[in-house]
N, C-alpha and C positions, 0 to 999 in steps of 0.2 A: 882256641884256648878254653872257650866254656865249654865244650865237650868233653876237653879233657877232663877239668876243675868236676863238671858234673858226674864222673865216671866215680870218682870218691867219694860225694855224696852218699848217705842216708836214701834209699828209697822212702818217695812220701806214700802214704797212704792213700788210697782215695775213701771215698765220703763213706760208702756202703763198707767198708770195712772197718772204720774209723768209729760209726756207729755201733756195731755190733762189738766192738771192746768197751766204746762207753756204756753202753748199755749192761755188760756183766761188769762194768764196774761200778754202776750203780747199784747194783742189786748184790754186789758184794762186799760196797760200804753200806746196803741199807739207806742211801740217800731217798730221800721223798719231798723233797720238794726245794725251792731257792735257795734256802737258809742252808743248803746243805751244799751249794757252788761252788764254794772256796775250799771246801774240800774234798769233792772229786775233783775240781782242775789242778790242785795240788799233785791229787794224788796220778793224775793223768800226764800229767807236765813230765813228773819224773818215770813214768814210765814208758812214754812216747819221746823223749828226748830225743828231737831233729829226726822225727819221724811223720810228724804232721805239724800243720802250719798254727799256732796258737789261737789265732781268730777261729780257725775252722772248728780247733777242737772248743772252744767256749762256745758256737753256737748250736753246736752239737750237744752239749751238755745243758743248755739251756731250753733246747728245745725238747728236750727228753724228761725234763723235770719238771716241765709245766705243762705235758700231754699224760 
C-alpha cells in the first residue's frame, strides 16, 4: 500500500538541491541576515509546497543566513 500511496506523492528534494534554490532565493529577496527568516521561509514554504520536508528547509535557511 505505501508504495502505491508514494507513487502520487510530490518527489522530495534532497539537501544539495534544496540549497541551491534557497540560496537564489535569498539573493533574490535580498535577505541578509535572521531578521530576514520569516520571510524567505514564507516565501519558500509556498514555493516548495510538499516538496521538501519544512525542518529541512528552515535549517537550510538558517544556516545560509548566518554563514
Amino acid at each position: 500500500e505505501i508504495e502505491v500511496i508514494a507513487a502520487f506523492l510530490p518527489q522530495q528534494m534532497g539537501e544539495e538541491e534544496l540549497t541551491t534554490f534557497v540560496s537564489a532565493l535569498v539573493t533574490e529577496l535580498g535577505a541578509s541576515g535572521m531578521k530576514d527568516m520569516g520571510r524567505v521561509m514564507g516565501e519558500a514554504n509556498k514555493r516548495l509546497a510538499g516538496k521538501a520536508e519544512g525542518k529541512m528547509v528552515a535549517n537550510v535557511v538558517k544556516n545560509l543566513l548566518t554563514s
